[in-house]
ZAMARGU-4260 file (C-alpha; in steps of 0.2 Angstrom, whole numbers, plus 5000, padded with zeros to 4 digits):
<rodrens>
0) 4369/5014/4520 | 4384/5022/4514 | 4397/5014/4506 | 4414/5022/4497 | 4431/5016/4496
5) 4445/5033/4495 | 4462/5028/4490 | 4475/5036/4502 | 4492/5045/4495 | 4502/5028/4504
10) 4492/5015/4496 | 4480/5010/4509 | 4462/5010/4503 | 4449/5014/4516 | 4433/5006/4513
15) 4419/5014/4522 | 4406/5003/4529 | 4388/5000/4531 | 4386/5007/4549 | 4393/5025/4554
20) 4385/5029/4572 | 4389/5046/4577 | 4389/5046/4596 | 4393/5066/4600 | 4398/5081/4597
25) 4407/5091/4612 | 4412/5109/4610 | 4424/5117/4623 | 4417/5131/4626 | 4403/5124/4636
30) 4409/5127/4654 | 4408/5111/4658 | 4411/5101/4642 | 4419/5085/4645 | 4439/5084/4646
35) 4441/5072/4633 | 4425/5075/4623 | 4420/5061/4612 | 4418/5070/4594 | 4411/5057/4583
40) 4412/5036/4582 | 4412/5025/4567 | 4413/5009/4562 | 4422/5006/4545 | 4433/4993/4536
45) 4451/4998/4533 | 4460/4991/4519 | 4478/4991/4519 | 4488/4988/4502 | 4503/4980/4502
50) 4508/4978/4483 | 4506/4959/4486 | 4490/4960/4496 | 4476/4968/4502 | 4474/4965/4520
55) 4455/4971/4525 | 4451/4975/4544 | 4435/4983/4551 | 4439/4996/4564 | 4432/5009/4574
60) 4436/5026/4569 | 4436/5039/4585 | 4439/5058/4587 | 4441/5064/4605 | 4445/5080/4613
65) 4456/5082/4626 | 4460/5098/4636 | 4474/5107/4645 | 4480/5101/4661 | 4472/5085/4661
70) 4484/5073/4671 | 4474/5059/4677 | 4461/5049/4669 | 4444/5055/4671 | 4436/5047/4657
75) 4442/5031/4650 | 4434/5021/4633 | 4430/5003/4634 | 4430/4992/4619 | 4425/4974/4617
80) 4434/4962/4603 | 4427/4948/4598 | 4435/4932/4586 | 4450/4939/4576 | 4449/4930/4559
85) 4444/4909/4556 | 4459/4901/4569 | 4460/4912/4585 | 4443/4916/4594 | 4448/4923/4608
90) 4437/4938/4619 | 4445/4954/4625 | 4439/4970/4630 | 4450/4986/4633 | 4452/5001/4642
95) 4458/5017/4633 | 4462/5032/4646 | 4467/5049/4640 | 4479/5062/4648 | 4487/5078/4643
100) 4501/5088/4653 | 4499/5107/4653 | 4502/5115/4639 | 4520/5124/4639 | 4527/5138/4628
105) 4546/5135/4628 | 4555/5152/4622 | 4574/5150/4618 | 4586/5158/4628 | 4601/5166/4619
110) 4614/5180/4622 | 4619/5176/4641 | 4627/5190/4647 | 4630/5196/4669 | 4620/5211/4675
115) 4619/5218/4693 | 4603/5223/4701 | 4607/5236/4713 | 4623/5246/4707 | 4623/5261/4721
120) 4634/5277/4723 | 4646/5280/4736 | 4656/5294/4738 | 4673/5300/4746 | 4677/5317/4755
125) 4693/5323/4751 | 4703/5338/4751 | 4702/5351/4762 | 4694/5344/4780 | 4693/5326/4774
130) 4712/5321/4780 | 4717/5315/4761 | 4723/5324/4747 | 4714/5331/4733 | 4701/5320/4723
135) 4711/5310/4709 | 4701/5303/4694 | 4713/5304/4680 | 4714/5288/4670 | 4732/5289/4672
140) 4735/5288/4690 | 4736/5272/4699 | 4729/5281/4717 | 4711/5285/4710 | 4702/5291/4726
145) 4689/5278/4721 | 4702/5264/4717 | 4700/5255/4703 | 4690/5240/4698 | 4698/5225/4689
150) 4695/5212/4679 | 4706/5198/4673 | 4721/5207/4683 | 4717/5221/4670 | 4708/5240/4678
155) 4691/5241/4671 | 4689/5257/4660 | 4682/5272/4668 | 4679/5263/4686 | 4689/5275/4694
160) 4673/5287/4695 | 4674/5304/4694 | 4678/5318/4706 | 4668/5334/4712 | 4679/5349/4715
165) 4677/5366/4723 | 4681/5383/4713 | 4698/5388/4718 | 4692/5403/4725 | 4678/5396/4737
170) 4660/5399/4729 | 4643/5391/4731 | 4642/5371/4738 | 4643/5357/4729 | 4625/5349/4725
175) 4629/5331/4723 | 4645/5331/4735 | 4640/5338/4751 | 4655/5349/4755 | 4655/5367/4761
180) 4665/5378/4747 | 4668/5392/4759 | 4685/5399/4756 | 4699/5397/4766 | 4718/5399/4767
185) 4719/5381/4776 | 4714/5376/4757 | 4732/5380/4752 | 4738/5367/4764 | 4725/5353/4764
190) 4718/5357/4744 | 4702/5363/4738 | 4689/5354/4745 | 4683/5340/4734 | 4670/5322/4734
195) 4676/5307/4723 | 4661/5298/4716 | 4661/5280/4715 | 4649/5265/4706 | 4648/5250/4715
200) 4640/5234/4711 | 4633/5225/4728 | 4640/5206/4726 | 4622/5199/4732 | 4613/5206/4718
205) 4621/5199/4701 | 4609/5192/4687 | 4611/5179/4673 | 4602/5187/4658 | 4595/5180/4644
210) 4588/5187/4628 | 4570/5178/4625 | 4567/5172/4609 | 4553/5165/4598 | 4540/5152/4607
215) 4536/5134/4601 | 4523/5125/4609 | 4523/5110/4621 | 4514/5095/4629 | 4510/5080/4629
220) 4495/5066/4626 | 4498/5049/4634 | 4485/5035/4626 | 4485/5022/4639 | 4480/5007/4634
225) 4474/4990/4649 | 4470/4975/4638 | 4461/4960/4648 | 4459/4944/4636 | 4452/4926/4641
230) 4448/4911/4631 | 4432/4910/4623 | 4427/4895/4630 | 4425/4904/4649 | 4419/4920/4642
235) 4403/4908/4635 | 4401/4904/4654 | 4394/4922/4656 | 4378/4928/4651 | 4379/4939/4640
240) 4365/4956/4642 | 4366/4969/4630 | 4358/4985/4633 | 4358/4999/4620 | 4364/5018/4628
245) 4355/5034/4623 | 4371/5040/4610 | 4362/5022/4602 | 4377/5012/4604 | 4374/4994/4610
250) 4384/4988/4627 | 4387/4972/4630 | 4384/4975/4650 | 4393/4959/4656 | 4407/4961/4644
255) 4411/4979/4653 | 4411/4969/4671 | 4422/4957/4665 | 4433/4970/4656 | 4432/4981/4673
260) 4436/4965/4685 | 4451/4960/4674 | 4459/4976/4672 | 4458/4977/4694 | 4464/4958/4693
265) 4450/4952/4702 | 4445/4938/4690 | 4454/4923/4681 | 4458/4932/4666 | 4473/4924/4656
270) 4480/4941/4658 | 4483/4960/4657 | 4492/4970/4647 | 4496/4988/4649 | 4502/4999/4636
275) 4506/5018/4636 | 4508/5026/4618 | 4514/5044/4619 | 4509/5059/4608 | 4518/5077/4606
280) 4519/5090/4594 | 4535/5081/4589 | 4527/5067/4584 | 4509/5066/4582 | 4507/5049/4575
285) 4510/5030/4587 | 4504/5012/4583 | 4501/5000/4597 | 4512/4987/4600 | 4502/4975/4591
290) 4496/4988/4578 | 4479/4986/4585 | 4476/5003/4589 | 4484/5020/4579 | 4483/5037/4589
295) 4486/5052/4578 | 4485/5070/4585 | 4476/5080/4574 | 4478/5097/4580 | 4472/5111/4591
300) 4460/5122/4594 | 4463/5140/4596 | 4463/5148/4612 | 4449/5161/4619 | 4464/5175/4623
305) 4479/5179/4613 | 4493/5171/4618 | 4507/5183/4626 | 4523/5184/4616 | 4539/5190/4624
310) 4549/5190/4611 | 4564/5202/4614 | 4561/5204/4634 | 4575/5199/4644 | 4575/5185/4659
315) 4586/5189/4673 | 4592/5175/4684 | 4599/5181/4701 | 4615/5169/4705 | 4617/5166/4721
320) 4635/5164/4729 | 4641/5146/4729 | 4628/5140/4718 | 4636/5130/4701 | 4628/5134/4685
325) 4618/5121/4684 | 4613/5126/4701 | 4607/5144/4699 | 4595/5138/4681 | 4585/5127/4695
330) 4587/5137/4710 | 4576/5152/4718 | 4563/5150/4704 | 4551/5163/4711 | 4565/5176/4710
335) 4565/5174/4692 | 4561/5192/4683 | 4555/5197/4666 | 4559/5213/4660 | 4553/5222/4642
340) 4568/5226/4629 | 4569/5247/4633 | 4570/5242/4654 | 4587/5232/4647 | 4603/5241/4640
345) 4615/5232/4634 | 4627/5248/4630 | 4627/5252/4650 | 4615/5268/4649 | 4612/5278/4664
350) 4594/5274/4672 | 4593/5257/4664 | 4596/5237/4670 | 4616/5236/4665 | 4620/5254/4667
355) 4641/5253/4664 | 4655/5261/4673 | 4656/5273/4658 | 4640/5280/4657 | 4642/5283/4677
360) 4658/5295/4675 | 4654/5301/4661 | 4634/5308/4665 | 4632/5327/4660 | 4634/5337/4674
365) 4637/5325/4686 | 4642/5336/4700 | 4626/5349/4698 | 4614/5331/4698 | 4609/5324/4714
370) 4618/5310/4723 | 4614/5291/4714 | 4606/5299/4698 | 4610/5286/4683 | 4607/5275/4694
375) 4589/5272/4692 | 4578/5259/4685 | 4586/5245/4692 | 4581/5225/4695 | 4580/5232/4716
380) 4568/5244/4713 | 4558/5233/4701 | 4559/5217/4714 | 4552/5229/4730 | 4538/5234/4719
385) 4531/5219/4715 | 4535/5213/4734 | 4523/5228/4739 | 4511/5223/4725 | 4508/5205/4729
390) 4510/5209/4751 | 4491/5220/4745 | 4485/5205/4733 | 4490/5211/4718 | 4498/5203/4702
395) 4518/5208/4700 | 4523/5218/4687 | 4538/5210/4683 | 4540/5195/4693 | 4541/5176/4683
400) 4524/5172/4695 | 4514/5187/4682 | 4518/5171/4668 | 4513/5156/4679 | 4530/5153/4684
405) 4537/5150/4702 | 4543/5136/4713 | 4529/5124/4705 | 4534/5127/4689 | 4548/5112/4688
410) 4561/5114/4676 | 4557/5132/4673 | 4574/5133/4663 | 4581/5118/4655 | 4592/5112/4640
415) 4587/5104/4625 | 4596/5098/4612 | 4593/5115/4601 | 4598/5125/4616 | 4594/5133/4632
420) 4573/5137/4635 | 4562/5145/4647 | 4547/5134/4650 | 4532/5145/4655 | 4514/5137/4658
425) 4501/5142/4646 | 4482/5144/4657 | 4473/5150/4642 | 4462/5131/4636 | 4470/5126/4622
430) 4460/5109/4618 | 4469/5096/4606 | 4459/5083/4594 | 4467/5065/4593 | 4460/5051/4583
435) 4460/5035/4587 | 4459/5020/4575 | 4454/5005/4587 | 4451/4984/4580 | 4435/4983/4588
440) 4417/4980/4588 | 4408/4989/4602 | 4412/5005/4612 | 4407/5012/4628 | 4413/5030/4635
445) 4413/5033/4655 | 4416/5050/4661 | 4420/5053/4680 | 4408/5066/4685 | 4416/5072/4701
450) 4409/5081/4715 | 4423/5099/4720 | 4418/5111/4734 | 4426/5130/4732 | 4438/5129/4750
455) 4444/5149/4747 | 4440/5163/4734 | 4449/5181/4738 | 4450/5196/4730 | 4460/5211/4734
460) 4456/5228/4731 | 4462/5235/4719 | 4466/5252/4706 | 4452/5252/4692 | 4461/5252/4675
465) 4478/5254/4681 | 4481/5237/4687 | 4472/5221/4688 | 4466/5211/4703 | 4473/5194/4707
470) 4458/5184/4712 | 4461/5165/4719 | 4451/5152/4721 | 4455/5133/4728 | 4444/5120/4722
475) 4445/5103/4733 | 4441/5085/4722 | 4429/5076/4737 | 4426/5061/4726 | 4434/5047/4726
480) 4440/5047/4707 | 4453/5058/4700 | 4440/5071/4691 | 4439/5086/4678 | 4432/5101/4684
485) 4429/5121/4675 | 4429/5135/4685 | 4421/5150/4680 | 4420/5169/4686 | 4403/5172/4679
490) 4387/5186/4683 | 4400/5200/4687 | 4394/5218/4687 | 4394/5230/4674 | 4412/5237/4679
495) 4421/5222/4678 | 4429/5215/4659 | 4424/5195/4657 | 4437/5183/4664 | 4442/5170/4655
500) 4437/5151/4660 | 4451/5139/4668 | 4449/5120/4671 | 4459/5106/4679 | 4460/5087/4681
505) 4462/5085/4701 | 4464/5072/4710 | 4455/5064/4722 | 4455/5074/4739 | 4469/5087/4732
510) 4464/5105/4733 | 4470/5116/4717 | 4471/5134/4718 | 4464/5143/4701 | 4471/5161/4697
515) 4462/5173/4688 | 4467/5191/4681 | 4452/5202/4687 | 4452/5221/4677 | 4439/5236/4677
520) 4430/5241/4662 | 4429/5260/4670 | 4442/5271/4679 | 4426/5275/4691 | 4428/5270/4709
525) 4416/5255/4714 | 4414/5249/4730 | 4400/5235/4729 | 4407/5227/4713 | 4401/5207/4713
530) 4407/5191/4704 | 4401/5173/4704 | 4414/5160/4707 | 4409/5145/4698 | 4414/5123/4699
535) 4406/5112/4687 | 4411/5095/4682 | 4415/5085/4666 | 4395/5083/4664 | 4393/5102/4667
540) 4384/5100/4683 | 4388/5115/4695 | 4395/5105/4712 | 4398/5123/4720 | 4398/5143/4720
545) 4401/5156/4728 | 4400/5175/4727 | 4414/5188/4730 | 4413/5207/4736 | 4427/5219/4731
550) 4429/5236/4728 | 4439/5245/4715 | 4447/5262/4717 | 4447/5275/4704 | 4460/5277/4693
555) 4474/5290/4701 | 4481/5301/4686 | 4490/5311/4697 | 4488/5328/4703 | 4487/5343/4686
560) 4499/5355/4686 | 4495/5372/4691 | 4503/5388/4686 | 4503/5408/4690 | 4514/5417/4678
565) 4514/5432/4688 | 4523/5423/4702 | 4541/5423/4705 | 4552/5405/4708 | 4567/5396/4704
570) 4570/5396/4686 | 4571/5381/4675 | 4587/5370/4681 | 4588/5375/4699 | 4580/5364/4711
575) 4570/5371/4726 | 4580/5378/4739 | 4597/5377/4730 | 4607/5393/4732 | 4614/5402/4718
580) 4621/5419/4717 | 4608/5427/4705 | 4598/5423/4719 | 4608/5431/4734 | 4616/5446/4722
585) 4599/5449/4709 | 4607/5465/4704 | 4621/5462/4692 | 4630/5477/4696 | 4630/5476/4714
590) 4648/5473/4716 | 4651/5474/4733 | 4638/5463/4737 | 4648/5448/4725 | 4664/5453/4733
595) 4654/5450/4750 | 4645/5432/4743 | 4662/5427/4734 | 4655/5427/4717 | 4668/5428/4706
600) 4660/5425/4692 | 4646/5438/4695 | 4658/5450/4700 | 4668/5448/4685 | 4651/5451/4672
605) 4648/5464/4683 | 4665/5473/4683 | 4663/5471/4664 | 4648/5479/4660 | 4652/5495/4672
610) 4668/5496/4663 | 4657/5495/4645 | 4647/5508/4651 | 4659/5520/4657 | 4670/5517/4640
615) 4655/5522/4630 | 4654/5536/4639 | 4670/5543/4638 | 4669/5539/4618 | 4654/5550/4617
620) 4664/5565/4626 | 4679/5562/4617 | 4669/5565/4599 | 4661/5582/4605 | 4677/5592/4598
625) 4677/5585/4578 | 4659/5587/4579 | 4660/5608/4581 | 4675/5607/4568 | 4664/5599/4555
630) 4650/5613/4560 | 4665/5628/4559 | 4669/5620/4542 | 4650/5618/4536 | 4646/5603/4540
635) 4659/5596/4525 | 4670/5583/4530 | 4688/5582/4522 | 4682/5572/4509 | 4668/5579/4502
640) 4668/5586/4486 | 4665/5604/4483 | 4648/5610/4477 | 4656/5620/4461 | 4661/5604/4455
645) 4646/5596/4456 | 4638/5609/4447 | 4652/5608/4433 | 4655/5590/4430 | 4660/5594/4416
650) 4677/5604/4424 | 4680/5589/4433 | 4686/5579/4417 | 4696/5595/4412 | 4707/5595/4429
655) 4716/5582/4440 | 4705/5573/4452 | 4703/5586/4465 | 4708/5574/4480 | 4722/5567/4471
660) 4728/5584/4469 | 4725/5591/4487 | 4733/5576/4494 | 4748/5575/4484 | 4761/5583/4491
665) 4775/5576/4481 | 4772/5589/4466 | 4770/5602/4478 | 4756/5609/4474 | 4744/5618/4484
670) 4728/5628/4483 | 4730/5645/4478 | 4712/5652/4480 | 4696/5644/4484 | 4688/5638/4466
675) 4670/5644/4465 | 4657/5641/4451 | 4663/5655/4442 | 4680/5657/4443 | 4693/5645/4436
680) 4703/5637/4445 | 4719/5643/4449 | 4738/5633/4453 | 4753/5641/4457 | 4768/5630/4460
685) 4783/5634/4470 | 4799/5629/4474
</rodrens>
């Protein structure tokens, strides 16, 4: 016998009584653990201060378990109630059914923002053979071949695209243009030949985008409460039987019937009463209506697998033409797309979802590029992927159905009072503990063990490694009672990763289709790889299987790069086949042959370096007359000092500086003899 009184932080004292029956303990991850799993029962006396007085109560103290996905009733409590204090003795029992929604994350939505999935190039002859003038892309003129894209009445900047012009003197073809650069005097009448270049956004393909947020957690517990009372004096007309279960918890047999009858109206009880009290994350705690019964929701369990965050990625809406904009958030809800944050550019880079009219015209190189290059990497691209993907049974890549969104998922998007969310569905089991505090004497727990039959389980074959396998399987109720039912992928080989386990309340005679993420733990081919596809019920009992063949293909790396250095090719930047003149003139100095090819530019580094050539020649001839003076004159340049002076340095200090002197021709002077070492030197001046 334990007894203890705890004094709570509101002033309500709970006194613990002599009795505490633990009825069971239900842990989740059993695969077929009930949906609302009894944790523990007990019987106590709760005490309630209210400065004035204590008003005492004893009360049954309940922990339950309750799972993802659990929309109907498949087990429900019954509790019987006998006299209620000295002046009222009346019987009722009660029925407490729970249900939980699944389990939502709701990520905000903010930074709206119109992005176009396919923005494609076009592009305009003009010039010589295209019947218009010459290609015009200058921001300044108002007859831009591409024309000019507005907004507000006001020309969008750098719309006007950009133009691709021939050399002036004919030369090679323009790559991304398709025009024949092939001189011609008809080019003085018609102008060079030329291509505008446009970006154009096609009207059918415009996005909403969204920048996702942080996540918060969503659902919903619904207690729901069927009281049946009747006077005493007709409940004594029944005989009472009480049986004790195998948790050890007496049942007062009749009681239950009777409580069963009224609840389906079926007996002359003075009345029933339904109540529903809801519980949510936003509020965790609701009284009954007579204060009988509190519901609190404790908290949650974690789940198996991390959940999957996409803070930062971006949703993208596609608005179709005459919807309103309340229409397009609720509209085409298996269109929807989710794309990571570097797939997304705000700025309008080339190859990215929002590429700009800017970076269009002002790509490097744009004409030497091929046609539609920046134009990559958009939402058209991504979207026919996926189609191909999920045509061969395979899981999108990008598509809002890879989260367990669709057409199913209703309200997808949706406002709140803190702003716009995305509502996604979370399959991971994420199971929730609520406590209920009940004014009761006896409790009795029925479980609805259902019977499910497997209607469907198919896999595709799929890529080891680089992408997983979508396996469904539909699972159809035949009983007769809204049940609880576990599916499990279970007894694979040893190429295949465990999968996760899902379960469902289903309804009765409604098939459900379960969808599981199937991936390889090899990149090896396998082409008899197994699984066991598993239904168990709320008792655990397995009502059906099946076993699945598949095949998974290697992983595809992609073909390795081979080399030979001693080959020849294109060098780096020229495409295959693309005709340049080092290619049709290899030798540099062939002139005639880039007079004959009309490249000018070749001809011109040719003419130079023949005319560098012959220059140095010449400046070597030139030379060959001072060399033999310098040798007549021994080798001395004009210069150099005479040897007699370097072997008298002395002399040197004792007479003008012999340059000075013999380049002077102010004073006159001039060199009357040759100085030697031994023989002074001699002036003679002259008038």
């Amino acid at each position: 016998m334990l007894s203890s009184t705890v004094a709570g932080a509101g002033g309500s004292l709970v006194h613990v009584g002599a009795r505490i029956l633990v009825v069971g303990l239900a842990l989740t991850a059993f695969p077929g653990g009930s949906s609302a799993a009894l944790l523990a029962q007990s019987s106590l006396s709760r005490c309630d201060d209210h400065d004035d007085q204590i008003d005492c109560r004893e009360k049954l103290l309940i922990s339950m378990v309750v799972e993802n996905s659990k929309m109907y009733e498949t087990e429900y409590l019954e509790v019987s109630v006998g006299c209620v204090g000295e002046d009222r003795c009346l019987e009722s029992n009660m029925t407490i059914g729970l249900t939980k929604t699944p389990v939502f994350l709701l990520y905000s939505l903010s930074n709206p923002r119109m992005f176009n999935g396919r923005p494609y190039e076009e592009y305009v002859q003009s010039g010589y053979g295209s019947g218009r003038g010459t290609c015009v892309d200058s921001e300044f003129r108002s007859d831009a071949t591409c024309g000019w894209a507005t907004s507000g009445g006001n020309d969008v900047v750098d719309s006007q695209g950009f133009c691709c012009m021939c050399p002036s003197l004919g030369g090679e073809k323009i790559y991304r243009g398709f025009r024949d650069c092939s001189y011609s005097l008809a080019w003085m009448l018609d102008g060079t030949p030329s291509s505008a270049h446009c970006l154009r956004y096609d009207d059918n393909w415009w996005y909403r985008g969204y920048h996702i947020g942080t996540y918060q957690i969503d659902f919903e517990i619904q207690v729901h409460i069927t009281r049946a009372t009747m006077a005493h004096a007709n409940a004594t007309d029944h005989t009472s039987t009480s049986e004790k279960t195998d948790a050890g918890v007496d049942v007062d047999v009749d009681s239950a019937a009777n409580a069963t009858k009224a609840t389906n109206g079926t007996n002359g009880a003075n009345g029933i009463i339904s109540e529903t009290l809801a519980l949510s994350p936003t509020r965790t705690i609701v009284p009954s209506s007579r204060g009988d019964i509190v519901a609190e929701l404790v908290g949650d369990f974690a789940a198996y697998a991390e959940l999957s965050s996409l803070q930062g990625h971006w949703l993208m809406i596609p608005v179709q033409p005459g919807l309103s904009p309340n229409q397009v958030l609720s509209s085409n809800l298996d269109m929807w797309s989710i794309f990571d944050p570097s797939m997304v550019s705000t700025a309008g880079e080339c190859d990215k979802i929002g590429v700009s009219y800017t970076s269009f015209k002002h790509q490097n190189d744009a004409c030497d590029r091929p046609f539609g290059s920046c134009l990559n990497n958009q939402i058209f691209h991504f979207e026919s992927e996926d189609q191909s993907r999920m045509e061969r049974g395979l899981a999108p890549l990008y598509n809002v159905r890879r989260y367990g969104g669709g057409e199913t998922n209703v309200g997808q998007a949706h406002q709140l009072p803190e702003g716009l969310v995305l509502k996604l569905p979370m399959a991971q089991m994420r199971s929730s503990v609520v406590t209920l505090s009940v004014d009761a004497d006896e409790l009795i727990f029925v479980t609805h063990a259902g019977r499910a039959a497997i209607t469907q389980a198919w896999l595709a074959d799929f890529i080891a490694i680089e992408e997983a396998g979508l396996l469904s399987v539909s699972v159809n109720n035949t009983s007769s009672k809204p049940a609880m039912f576990y599916v499990s992928v279970i007894e694979c080989t040893a190429d295949v990763l465990p999968v996760i386990q899902q379960s469902a309340a289903i309804q009765a005679g409604v098939v459900r289709t379960f969808e599981f993420d199937v991936r390889a733990s090899t990149d090896l081919a396998s082409t008899n790889a197994t699984c066991s596809v598993v239904v168990a019920n709320a008792l655990g009992d397995v009502t059906d299987s099946r076993k699945i063949h598949f095949s998974m293909n290697a992983t595809d790396y992609g073909p390795l790069v081979e080399q030979n250095a001693s080959d020849g090719g294109n060098q780096p930047g020229n495409p295959p086949g693309y005709s340049t003149c080092a290619n049709q003139c290899p030798n540099i100095l062939s002139l005639k042959c880039s007079l004959l090819r009309r490249c000018w530019k070749r001809l011109f580094n040719g003419t130079a370096i023949i005319g560098g050539l012959l220059a140095f020649i010449y400046g070597v001839y030139a030379s060959i007359p001072l060399i033999r003076r310098l040798r007549a004159r021994g080798g001395r340049s004009p210069r150099e000092e005479p040897a007699w002076m370097i072997a008298n340095p002395s002399y040197a200090t004792a007479v003008p500086d012999w340059n000075q002197r013999r380049t002077d021709s102010k004073k006159g002077s001039r060199l009357a003899a040759a100085p030697t070492a031994d023989r002074p030197i001699a002036f003679q001046t002259g008038e």
